[in-house]
C-alpha positions, 0 to 999 in steps of 0.5 A: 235544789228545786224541782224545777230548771233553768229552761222553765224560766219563761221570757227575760229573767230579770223581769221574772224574778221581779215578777215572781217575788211580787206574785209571792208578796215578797219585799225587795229592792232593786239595787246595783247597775239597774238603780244606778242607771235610774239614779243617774239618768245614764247607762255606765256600763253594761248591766250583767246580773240583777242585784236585789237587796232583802231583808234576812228574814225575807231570805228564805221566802225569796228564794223560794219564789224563785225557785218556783218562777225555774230558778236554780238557788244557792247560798253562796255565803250565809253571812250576806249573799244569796244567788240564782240562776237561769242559764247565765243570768244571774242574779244576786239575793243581797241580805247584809254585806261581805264585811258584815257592816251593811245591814238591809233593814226596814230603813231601806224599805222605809226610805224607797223609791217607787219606780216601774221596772220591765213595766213592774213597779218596784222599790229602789234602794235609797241613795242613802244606802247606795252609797253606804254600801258601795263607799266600803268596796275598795278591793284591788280588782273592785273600786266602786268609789266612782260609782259613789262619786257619780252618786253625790253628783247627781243624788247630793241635793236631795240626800238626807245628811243626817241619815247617811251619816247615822248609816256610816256611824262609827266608820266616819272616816270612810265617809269623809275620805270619799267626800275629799276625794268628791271634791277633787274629782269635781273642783267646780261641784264640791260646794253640793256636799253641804257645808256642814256636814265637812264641818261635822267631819273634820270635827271628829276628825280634829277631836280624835287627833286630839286625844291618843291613840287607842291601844287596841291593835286592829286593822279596819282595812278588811272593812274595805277589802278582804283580800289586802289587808290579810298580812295585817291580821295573819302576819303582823299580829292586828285584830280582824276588825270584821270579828266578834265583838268588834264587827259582825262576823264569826272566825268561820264566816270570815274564813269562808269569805276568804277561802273564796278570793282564790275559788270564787266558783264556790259561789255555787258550792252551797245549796238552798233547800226548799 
């Protein structure tokens, strides 16, 4: 921990974050509910925490930042997610994500949008990448697929297609499932996804129903959830799709993020050292 406490943090703390970690040179994005209200012209829902995307190899010195600016720091999970605190304002320091697929890299950066914050200027996660990373949460008590619906409504012209599809990868299918369901929310909007890109899906989709089925038993449903789909991969004998070498996390990561389902105060159990 610091030297510093909470009580130091002078004025609103998100608008001191942002300017802590543009003092100390440190590169960031603003995502979550501040980038969404920007995206969307509207406020949907109250905004509670500050989520800041980084770079992994940005972490340390982010939270040294804060850190100096009176924040309180911890690690709440290495594998992706960071936080501080002042009080009861948090904020969220996002450096991959909790199923390992959603990496911040310098595509993220490089792709940005300048816009003021508080008065600070800033970046704004891509459109791109909010809806790449939001199209994988699908937990029971956490759905954000209204969020990438309200995305595609308002971002769907000026999206770069090819790119999003390179982000999505091999996981495809999340991406036409949350394009269907686009146009079934929004009968009257669902010629904004382009043309071909539902052609390019239902492709792959129609090739793949073409050839047999793969003989490797795994379950890409704890890509979407972590919490649903552990019967799969505890009980009925299915590979954890999120585990080497099919995914990104080790057994440990994967056990700690679970572990957390029913303790989610260990958000707070692993200390930053400066």
């Amino acid at each position: 921990m610091s030297d510093t406490t909470p009580s130091e943090v002078r004025g609103d703390p998100h608008r001191a974050a942002l300017e802590a970690l543009n003092d100390a040179g440190v590169q960031f994005l603003v995502g979550g509910a501040y980038a969404l209200q920007m995206e969307l012209g509207v406020i949907l829902r109250e905004v509670k925490d500050l989520d800041l995307f980084v770079r992994p190899r940005d972490l340390e010195a982010a939270l040294a930042a804060l850190r100096r600016a009176g924040y309180e720091t911890s690690l709440a999970f290495p594998h992706w997610l960071a936080k501080a605190w002042a009080g009861d304002d948090f904020i969220d320091v996002i450096f991959s994500s909790g199923n390992g697929v959603v990496t911040i890299d310098d595509d993220w950066f490089r792709h940005a949008q300048r816009v003021e914050l508080f008065g600070l200027p800033v970046l704004l996660c891509p459109s791109e990448e909010g809806i790449w990373a939001r199209a994988f949460v699908m937990e029971r008590e956490r759905f954000d697929g209204a969020d990438v619906a309200h995305l595609l409504r308002c971002s769907a012209g000026k999206l770069d297609w090819g790119r999003l599809l390179e982000r999505f990868g091999p996981h495809w299918r999340v991406l036409l499932a949350h394009l269907i369901l686009f146009g079934f929310i929004y009968p009257s909007e669902r010629d904004r996804v382009p043309r071909w890109v539902m052609d390019h899906l239902t492709n792959l989709l129609a090739n793949e129903h073409a050839h047999t089925p793969p003989d490797d038993r795994v379950c890409q449903g704890t890509l979407l959830s972590r919490a649903q789909f552990l019967i799969d991969v505890q009980r009925w004998g299915y590979a954890d799709a999120r585990l080497r070498p099919r995914g990104n996390l080790t057994d440990e990561q994967a056990e700690e993020w679970t572990r957390a389902i029913e303790d989610p105060a260990t958000v707070r159990t692993l200390p930053v050292r400066p």
